[in-house]
N, C-alpha and C positions, 0 to 999 in steps of 0.2 A: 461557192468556191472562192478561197480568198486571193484576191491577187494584191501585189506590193508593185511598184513601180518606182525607180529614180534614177538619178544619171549624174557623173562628178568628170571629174577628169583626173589627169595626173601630163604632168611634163617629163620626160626622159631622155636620152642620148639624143632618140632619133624623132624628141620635139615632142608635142604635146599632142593627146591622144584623149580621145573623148570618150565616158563609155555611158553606157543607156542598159539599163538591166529591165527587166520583167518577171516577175515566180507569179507564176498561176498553178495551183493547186502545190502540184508535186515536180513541175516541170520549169527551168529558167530559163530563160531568153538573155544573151549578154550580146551586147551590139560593141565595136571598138571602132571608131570614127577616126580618120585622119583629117582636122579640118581645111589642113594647106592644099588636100587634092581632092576633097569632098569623098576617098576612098571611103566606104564601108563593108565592117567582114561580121556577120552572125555566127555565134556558136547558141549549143544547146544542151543540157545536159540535167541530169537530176540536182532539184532546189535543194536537200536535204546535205549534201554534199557542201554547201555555200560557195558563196560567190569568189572568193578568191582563185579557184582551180581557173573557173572558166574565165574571169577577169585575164589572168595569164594567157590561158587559150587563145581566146580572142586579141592579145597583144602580140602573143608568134603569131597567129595569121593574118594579123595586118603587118607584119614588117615583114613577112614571108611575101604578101601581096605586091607592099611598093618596093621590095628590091625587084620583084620580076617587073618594075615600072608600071604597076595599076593596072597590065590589063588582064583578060583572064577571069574566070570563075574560079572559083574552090572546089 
């Protein structure tokens, strides 16, 4: 089964935001990191789809996260 793996970042309004992807097989793991509060939010979704939808995803749910102030599960 093949898997891919890497991780970049990007800076925006609300600062810089780290992300960590993973596709194994058919399936992608996208992690969005906030380094200033060590927040982290996983999404998941199908790889075929590409990484852009859930790269987004994972960006509302981590600004979704630190307005409710980090705590909290999803």
């Amino acid at each position: 089964m093949p898997t891919t793996r890497g991780d970049d970042g990007e800076t925006g309004a609300a600062g810089e935001i780290l992300f960590e992807w993973c596709v194994i097989g058919d399936q992608a793991r996208v992690a969005a990191i906030d380094p200033a509060s060590g927040i982290e939010v996983v999404v998941f979704g199908p790889a075929q789809g590409g990484l852009a939808p859930l790269r987004a995803l994972a960006r509302r749910k981590l600004s979704r996260r630190l307005d409710r102030g980090g705590s909290g599960r999803s």
